[in-house]
C-alpha positions as CSV (number, residue, x, y, z in Angstrom):
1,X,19.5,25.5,-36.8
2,X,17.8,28.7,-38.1
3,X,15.5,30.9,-36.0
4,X,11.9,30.7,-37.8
5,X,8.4,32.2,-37.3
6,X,6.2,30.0,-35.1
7,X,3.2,30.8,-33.2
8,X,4.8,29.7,-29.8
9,X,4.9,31.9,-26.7
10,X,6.8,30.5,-23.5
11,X,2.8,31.4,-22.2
12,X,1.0,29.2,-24.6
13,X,4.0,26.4,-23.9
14,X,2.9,26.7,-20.4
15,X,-0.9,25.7,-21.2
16,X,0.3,22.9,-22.8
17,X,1.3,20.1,-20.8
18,X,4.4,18.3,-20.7
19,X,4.0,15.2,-23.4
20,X,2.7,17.6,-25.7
21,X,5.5,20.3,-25.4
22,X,8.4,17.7,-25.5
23,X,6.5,16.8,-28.8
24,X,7.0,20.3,-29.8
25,X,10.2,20.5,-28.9
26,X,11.0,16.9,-31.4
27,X,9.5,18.7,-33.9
28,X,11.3,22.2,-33.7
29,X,15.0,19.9,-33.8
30,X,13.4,17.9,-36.7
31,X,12.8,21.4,-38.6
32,X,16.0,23.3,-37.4
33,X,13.8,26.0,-35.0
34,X,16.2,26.6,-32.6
35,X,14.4,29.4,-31.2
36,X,12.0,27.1,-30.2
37,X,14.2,24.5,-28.9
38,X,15.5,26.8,-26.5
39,X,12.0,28.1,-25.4
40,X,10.5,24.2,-25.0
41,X,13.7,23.4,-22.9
42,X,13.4,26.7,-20.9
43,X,9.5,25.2,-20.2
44,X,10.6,21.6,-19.7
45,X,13.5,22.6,-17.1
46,X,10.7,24.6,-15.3
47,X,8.6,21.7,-14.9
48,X,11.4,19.6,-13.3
49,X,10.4,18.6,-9.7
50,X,12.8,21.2,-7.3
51,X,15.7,18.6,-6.0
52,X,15.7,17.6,-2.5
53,X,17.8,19.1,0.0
54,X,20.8,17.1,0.5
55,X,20.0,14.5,3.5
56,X,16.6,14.2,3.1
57,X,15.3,11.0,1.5
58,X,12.1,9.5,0.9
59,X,13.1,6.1,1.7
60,X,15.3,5.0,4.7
61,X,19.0,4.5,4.1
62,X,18.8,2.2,7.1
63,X,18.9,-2.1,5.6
64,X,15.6,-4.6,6.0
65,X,18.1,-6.2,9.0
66,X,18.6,-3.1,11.2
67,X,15.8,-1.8,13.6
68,X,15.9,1.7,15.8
69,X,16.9,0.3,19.7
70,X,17.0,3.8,20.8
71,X,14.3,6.5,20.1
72,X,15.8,10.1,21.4
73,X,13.2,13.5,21.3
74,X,13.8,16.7,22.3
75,X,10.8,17.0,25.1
76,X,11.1,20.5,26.1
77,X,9.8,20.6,29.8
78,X,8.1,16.9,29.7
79,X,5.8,18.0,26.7
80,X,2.7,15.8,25.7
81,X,4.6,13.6,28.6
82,X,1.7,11.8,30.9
83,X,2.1,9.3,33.7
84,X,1.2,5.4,33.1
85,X,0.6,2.9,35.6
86,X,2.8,2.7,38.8
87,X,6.8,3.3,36.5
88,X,5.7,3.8,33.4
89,X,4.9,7.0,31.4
90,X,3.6,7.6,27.5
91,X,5.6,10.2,25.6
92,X,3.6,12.2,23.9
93,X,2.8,11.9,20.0
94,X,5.5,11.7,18.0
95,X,5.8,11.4,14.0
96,X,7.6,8.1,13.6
97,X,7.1,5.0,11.1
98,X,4.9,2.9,13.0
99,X,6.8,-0.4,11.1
100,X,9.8,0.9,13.0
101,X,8.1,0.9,16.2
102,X,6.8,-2.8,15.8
103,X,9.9,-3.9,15.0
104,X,12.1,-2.1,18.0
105,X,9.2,-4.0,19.7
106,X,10.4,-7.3,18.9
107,X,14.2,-7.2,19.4
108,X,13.8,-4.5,22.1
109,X,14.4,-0.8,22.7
110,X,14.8,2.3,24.6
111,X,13.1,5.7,24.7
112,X,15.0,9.1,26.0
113,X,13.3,12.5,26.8
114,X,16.0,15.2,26.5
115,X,15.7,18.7,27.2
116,X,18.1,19.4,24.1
117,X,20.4,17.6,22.4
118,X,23.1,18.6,24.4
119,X,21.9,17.6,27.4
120,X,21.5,13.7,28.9
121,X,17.7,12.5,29.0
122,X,16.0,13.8,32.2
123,X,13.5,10.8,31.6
124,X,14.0,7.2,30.0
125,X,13.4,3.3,30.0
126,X,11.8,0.5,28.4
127,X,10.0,0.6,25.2
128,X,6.5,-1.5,26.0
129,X,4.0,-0.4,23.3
130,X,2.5,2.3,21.5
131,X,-0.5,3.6,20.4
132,X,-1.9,6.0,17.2
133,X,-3.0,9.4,18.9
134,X,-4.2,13.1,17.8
135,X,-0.9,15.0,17.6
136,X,-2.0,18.1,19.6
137,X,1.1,18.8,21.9
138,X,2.4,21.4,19.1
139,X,-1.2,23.1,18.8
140,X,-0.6,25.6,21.5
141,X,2.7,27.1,19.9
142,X,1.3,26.7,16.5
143,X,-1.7,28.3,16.3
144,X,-4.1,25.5,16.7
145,X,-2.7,23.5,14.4
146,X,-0.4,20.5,13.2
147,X,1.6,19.2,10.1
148,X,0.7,15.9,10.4
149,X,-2.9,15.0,12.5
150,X,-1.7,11.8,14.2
151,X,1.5,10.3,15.9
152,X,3.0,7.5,17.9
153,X,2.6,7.5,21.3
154,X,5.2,5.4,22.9
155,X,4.7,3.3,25.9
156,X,7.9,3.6,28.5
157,X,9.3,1.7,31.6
158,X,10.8,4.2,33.3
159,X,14.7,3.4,34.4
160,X,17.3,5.7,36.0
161,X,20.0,5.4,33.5
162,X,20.1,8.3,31.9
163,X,21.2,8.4,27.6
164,X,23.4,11.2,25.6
165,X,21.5,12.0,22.6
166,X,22.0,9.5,19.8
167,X,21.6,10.3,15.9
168,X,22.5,12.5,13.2
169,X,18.8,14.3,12.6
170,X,19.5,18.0,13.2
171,X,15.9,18.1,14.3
172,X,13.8,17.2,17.8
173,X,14.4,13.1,17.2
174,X,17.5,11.0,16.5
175,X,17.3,7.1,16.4
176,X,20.2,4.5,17.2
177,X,20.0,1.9,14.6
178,X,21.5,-2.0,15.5
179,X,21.6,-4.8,13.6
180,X,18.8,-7.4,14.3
181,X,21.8,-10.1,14.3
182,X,23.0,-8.7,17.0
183,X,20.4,-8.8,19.6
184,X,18.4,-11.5,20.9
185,X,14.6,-11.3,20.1
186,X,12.3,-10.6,23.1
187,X,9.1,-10.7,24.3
188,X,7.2,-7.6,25.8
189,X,4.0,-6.7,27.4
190,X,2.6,-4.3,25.3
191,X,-0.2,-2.7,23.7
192,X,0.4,-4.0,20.5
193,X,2.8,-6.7,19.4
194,X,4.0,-7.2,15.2
């Protein structure tokens, strides 16, 4: 390929969007610009999404016959926690997949309050229900406001047995995953049912 005059700035590429510069690009290989070759795949590798940090994934790596039995936060000083009825207590709001939390429902689960993942839970039982609620136990330390508006708040039977932290999240929750074959589907009393 040759290096040829052509009106093409990497700024005007830019303005162009990216059907019409990959058309550019054909073009320049069909004439032998390589100049311009290089500028439209300098402009196209720009435009590439930035790759996700290892780890991360926007879909779970968990199988459509696995379910979370055990839902573990970091609670720092009962946060967001609130007493129930006579041995039972809500959580808090938390960010988790609702469909995860109907499921657990079904075959049966556990909750854990931990003060870090270090420690054993200071608080934990029974999952019974849930409900959608305004996530504002983070507004204080942020300012007012939250990433995400609304969370789960998780119904609880409080029991004295207390968990070590469960799951590989580096962050303030970590889920223990089972196998639905393995457990025996139950019946709760809860706020909602699947």
């Amino acid at each position: 390929m040759t290096k040829q005059l052509h009106p093409w700035t990497p700024e005007k590429l830019a303005a162009k969007n990216k059907k019409e510069v990959e058309v550019i690009r054909e073009n320049a290989v069909k004439k032998g610009v390589s100049d311009l070759v290089e500028m439209c795949d300098l402009d196209l590798e720009k435009r590439k999404p930035p790759a996700k940090p290892r780890g991360i994934t926007s879909t779970s790596a968990h199988s459509s016959d696995e379910f979370v039995e055990g839902y573990h936060f970091v609670c720092k000083s009962a946060r967001g926690v609130t007493e129930d009825t006579a041995g039972k207590f809500r959580t808090g709001s938390w960010v988790v997949a609702e469909s995860n939390v109907q499921k657990s429902l079904t075959y049966g689960a556990y909750v854990a309050l931990h003060e870090s993942r270090q420690d054993t839970s200071y608080r934990q039982g029974k999952l019974l229900g849930y409900r959608r609620t305004i996530r504002d136990m983070l507004a204080d330390e942020n300012g007012g406001e939250t990433k995400i508006e609304e969370g789960i708040e998780l119904l609880v039977e409080e029991t004295t047995q207390p968990y070590s932290w469960v799951g590989e999240a580096t962050g303030e929750k970590g889920y223990k995953w089972s196998k639905v074959s393995s457990t025996v589907l139950i019946e709760h009393e809860g706020e909602k049912k699947p």
